[in-house]
C-alpha positions in Angstrom: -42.4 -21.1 -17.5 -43.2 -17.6 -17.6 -42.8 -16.9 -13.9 -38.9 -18.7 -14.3 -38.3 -16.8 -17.0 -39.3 -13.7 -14.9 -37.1 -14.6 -12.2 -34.5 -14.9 -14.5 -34.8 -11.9 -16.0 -35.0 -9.9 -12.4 -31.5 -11.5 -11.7 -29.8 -10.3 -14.5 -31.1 -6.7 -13.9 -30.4 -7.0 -10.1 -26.8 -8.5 -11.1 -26.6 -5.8 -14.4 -27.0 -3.3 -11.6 -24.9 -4.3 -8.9 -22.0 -4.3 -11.7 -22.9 -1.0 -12.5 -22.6 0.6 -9.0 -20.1 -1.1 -8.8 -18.2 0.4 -12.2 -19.7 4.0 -10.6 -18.2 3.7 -7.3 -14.7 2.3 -8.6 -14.3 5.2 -11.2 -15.8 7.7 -7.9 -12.6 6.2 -5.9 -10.4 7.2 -8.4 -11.9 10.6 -9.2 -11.4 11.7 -5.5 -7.8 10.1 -5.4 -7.1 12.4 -8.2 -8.3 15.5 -7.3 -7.2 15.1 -3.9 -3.9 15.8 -5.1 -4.9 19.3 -6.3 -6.1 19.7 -2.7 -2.2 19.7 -1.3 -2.0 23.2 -3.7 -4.6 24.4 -0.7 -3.1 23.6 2.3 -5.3 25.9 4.3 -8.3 24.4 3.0 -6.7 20.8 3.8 -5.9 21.7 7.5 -9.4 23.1 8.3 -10.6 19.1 6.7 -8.1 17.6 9.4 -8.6 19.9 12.0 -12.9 19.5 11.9 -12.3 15.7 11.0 -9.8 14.8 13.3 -9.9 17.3 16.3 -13.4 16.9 17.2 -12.5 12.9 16.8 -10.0 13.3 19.5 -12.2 12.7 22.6 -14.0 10.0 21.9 -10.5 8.5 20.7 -8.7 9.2 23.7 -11.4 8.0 25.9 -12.3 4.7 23.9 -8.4 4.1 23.9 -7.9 4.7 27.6 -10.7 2.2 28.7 -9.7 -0.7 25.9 -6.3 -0.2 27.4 -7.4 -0.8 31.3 -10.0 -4.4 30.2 -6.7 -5.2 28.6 -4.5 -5.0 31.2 -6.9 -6.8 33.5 -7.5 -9.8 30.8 -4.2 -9.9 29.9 -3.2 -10.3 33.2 -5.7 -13.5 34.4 -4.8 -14.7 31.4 -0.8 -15.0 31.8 -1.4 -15.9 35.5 -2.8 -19.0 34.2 0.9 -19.8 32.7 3.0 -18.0 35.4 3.6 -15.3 32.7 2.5 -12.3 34.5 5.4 -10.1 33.4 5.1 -10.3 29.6 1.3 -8.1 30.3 3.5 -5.2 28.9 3.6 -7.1 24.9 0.7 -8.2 25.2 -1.1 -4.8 25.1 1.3 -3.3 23.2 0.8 -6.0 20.3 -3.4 -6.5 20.7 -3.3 -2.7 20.4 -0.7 -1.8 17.7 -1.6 -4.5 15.1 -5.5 -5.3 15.9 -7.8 -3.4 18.4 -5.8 0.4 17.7 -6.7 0.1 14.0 -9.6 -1.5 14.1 -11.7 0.4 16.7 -10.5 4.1 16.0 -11.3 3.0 12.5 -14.7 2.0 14.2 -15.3 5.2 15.9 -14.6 7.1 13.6 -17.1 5.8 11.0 -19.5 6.6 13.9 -18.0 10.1 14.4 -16.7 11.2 11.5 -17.9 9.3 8.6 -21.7 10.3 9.8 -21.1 14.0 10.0 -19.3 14.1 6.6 -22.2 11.7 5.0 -25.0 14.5 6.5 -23.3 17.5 5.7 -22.9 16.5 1.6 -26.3 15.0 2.2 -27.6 18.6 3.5 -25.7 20.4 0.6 -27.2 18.1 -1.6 -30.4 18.4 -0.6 -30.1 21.9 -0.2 -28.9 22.6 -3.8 -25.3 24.3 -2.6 -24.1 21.3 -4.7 -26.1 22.0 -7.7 -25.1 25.7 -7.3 -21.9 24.9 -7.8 -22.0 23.3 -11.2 -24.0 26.0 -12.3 -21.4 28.6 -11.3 -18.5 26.1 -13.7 -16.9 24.8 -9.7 -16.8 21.3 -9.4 -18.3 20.1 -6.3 -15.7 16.6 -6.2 -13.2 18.8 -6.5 -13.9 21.6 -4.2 -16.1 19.9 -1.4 -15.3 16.6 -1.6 -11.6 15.9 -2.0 -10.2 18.1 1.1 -12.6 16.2 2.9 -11.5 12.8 1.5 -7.9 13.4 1.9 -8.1 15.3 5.4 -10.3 12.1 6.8 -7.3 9.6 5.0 -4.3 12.0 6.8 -6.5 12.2 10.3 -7.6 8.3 10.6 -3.6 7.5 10.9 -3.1 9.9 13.5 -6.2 8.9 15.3 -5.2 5.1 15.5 -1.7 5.9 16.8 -3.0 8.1 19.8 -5.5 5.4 20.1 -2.8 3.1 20.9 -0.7 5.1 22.8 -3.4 6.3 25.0 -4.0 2.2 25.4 -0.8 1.3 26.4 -1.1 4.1 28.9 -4.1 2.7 30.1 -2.4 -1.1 30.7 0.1 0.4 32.5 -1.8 1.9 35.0 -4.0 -1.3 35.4 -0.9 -3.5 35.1 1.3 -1.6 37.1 -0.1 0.8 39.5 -3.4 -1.4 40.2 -2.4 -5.2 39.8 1.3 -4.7 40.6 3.5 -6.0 37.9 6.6 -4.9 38.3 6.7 -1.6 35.8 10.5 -2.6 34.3 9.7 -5.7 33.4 6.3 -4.2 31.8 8.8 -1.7 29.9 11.3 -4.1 28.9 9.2 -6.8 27.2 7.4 -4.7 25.7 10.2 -3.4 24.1 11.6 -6.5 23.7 8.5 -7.6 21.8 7.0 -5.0 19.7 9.2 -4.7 16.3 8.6 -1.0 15.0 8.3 -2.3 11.3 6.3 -5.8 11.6 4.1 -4.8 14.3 3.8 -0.9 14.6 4.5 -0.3 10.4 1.8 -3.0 9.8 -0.5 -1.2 11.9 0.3 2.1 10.7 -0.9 0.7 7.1 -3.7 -0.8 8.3 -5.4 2.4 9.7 -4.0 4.3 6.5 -6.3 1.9 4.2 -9.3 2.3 7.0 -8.9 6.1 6.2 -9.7 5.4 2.7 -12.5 2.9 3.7 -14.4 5.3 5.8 -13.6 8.5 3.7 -14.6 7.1 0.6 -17.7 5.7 2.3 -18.9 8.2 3.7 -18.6 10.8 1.0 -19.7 8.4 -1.7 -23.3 7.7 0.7 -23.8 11.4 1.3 -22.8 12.4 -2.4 -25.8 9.8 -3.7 -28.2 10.5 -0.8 -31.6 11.4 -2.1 -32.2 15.1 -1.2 -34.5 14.7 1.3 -34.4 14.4 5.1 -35.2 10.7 5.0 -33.0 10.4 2.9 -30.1 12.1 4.5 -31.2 9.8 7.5 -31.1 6.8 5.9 -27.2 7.9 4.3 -26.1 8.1 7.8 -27.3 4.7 8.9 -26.3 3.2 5.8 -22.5 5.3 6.6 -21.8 3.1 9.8 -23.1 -0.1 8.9 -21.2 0.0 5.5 -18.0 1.2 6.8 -18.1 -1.0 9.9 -18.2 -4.0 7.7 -15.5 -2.9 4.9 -13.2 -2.3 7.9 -13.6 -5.5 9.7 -13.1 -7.3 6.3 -10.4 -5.2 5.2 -8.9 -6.2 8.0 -9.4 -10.0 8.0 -7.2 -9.9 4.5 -4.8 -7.7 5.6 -3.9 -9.6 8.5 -4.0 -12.9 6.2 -1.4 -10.7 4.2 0.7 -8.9 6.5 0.9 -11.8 10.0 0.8 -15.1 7.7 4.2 -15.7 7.5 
């Protein structure tokens, strides 16, 4: 009897504690949406965020981008060969990249990229008491370290996805066109035909927008409550990617129920 109650008692503290981070993190969200607003009164502190978030993003962006775009062309195309459909290769990028794979993987890479290096570098302030310094001297460190980062990663992760997918398209063209030998108008045209700017292109557009808020707050939040000490720090990073990867790919299984069920 004792050993139930025991076991009992250890799932209400683990459950008592999970609500608890849980009331933490929710009123940490909100606290960095705020003072991200006083951020936009710094606009040189907000471009140096995007500029170190999303500029030394751009490579492994462009890259990624480029080489989903060429297994895409090549799928796509044995795939509509099957059904004589060969020429509609152009939509089929264009759609698997604008409302899925663009979002999805820059999000993806950028957890890996970005949402690592932001997690160490509170982490290392953290651990090296820059944070700690701060309060002492009456600066908030949310307000001052913290937000232009959050809002620079949010502004950047938009930008990222769309070159994503642009660099994507780019890269089914040349595989559809140039290597398989679709013919590049009708590539053009049904893509045009079938992509709608607001359904398709809007939907994706909002999808990486709530990804940016995923891995920002993620990230910060990990390396904000990383234990100041190198294993700790470690640990942050790993716990960064895994944490962010699966917000995003469930964040995105209910927006896609919301946005493509009708």
């Amino acid at each position: 009897m004792t050993r139930i109650l025991d076991a009992i008692a250890g799932l209400g503290a683990w459950v008592l504690s999970l609500l608890a981070g849980m009331g933490y993190g929710a009123r940490f969200f909100l606290r960095l949406c705020l003072l991200s607003l006083r951020t936009l009164s710094r606009p040189r502190l907000l471009l140096d965020q995007i500029h170190f978030i999303g500029n030394y993003s751009l490579s492994i962006i462009l890259v990624s981008g480029l080489f989903v775009g060429f297994v895409l062309g090549l799928q796509g195309y044995y795939t509509l060969q099957s059904f004589g459909s060969e020429q509609a290769l152009g939509v089929l990028v264009a759609l698997s990249l604008v409302r899925e794979l663009g979002p999805v993987v820059a999000a993806l890479l950028f957890a890996g990229r970005a949402g690592t290096s932001l997690t160490a570098e509170i982490g290392l302030m953290k651990s090296g008491e820059q944070l700690l310094a701060m309060e002492m001297m009456a600066v908030d460190p949310v307000a001052r370290v913290l937000a232009p980062r959050f809002l620079g990663a949010v502004i950047a992760m938009p930008l990222l996805a769309a070159m994503f997918s642009a660099v994507g398209v780019f890269g089914g063209y040349l595989v559809g066109v140039h290597l398989i030998g679709v013919d590049a108008g009708a590539f053009w045209s049904q893509m045009q035909a079938g992509v709608d700017v607001f359904a398709d292109v809007g939907n994706g557009l909002i999808k990486s927008v709530v990804f940016g808020f995923i891995c920002a707050f993620v990230a910060l939040y990990v390396g904000y409550e990383a234990r100041p000490t190198p294993e700790g720090v470690a640990r942050a990073t790993t716990t960064t990617v895994v944490a962010s990867s699966l917000a995003v790919l469930g964040a995105d299984f209910l927006l896609t129920a919301l946005m493509f069920s009708t």
